[in-house]
N, C-alpha and C positions, 0 to 999 in steps of 0.2 A: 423436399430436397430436389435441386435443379439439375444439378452436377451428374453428369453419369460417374464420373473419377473416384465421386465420396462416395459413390453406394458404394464401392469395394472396401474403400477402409472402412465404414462403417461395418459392414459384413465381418471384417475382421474384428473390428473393435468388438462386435456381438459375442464372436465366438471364445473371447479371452476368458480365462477365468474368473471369480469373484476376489480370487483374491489379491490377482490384478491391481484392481480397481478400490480393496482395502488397504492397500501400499500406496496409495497415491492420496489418499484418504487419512490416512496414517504421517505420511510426510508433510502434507499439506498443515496437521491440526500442529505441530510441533513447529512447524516456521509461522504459523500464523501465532499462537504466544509466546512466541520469541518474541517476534517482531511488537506484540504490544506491551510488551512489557519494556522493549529498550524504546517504544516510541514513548510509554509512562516517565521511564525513567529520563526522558530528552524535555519531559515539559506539558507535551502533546496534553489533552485533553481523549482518547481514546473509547472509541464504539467496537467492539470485537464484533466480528463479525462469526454467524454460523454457516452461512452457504457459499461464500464468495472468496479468491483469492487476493479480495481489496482488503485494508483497513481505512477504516474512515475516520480521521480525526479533526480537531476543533483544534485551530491555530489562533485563537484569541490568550489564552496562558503566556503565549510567545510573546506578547505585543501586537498583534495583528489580528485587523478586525477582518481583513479581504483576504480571500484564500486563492484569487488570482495574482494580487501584487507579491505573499507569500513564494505563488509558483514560481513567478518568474526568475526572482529572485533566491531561491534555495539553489539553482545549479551553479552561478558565480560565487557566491558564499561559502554552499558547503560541497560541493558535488555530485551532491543526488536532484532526484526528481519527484515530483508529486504532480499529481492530478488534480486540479481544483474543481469540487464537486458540483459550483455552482453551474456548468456549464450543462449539467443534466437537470437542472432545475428550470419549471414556467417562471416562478415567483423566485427570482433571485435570490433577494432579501432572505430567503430560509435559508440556504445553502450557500452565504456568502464567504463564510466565517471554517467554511470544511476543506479537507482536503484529502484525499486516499491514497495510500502506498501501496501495491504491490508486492507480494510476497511471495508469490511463484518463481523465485531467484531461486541459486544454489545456494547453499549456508555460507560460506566465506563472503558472497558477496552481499548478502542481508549483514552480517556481522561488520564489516569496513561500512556501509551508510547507517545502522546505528550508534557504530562508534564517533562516524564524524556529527551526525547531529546531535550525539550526546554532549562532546567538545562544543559544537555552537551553541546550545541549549545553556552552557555552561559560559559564554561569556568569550570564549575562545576562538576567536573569528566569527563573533556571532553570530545568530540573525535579526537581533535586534538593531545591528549596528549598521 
């Protein structure tokens, strides 16, 4: 670490308690199967994840083979946003077809972007369309 500034927060982060840090742990595993289960129920293809506050899912079920045309195009459609995975990939072609959402939100606003991809999933302003 570079920063003189983060040694302190880190110093502080050290000295928090464990149970801290199993609240965060605890919040974190309940929006992350939230969130897969309303991204299942929108269509997705879904990878749950165990360490990460990504989901990574497979936007070919949707119609779509490219998880960058996907991107672009989910926040005129539907609202929300995604991360198209391919852009952490050497070999495109593996990672073309993925895309990951973020779940480190607050619950109301994970609940309003699954409810509206559940609507375009469903035909309702699509994404197909």
């Amino acid at each position: 670490m570079t920063g003189g500034p983060f040694q302190y927060a880190v110093a502080e982060a050290l000295a928090l308690p464990d149970d801290y840090y199993a609240g965060i742990s605890a919040d974190l595993r309940v929006k992350r199967d939230f969130v897969c289960a309303g991204l299942t129920g929108a269509g997705f293809e879904v990878y749950q994840p165990a360490g990460t506050y990504f989901i990574t899912t497979d936007v070919r079920p949707l119609g779509y083979a490219d998880g960058m045309e996907f991107c672009r195009e989910l926040p005129r459609k539907v609202g929300v946003v995604a991360i198209p995975s391919v852009v952490f990939y050497d070999n495109t072609d593996a990672g073309r077809s993925q895309v990951r959402f973020a779940f480190c939100k607050k619950q109301h606003v994970l609940a309003e972007a699954l409810s509206r991809l559940a609507r375009a999933g469903r035909g309702e302003g699509g994404l197909g369309d």
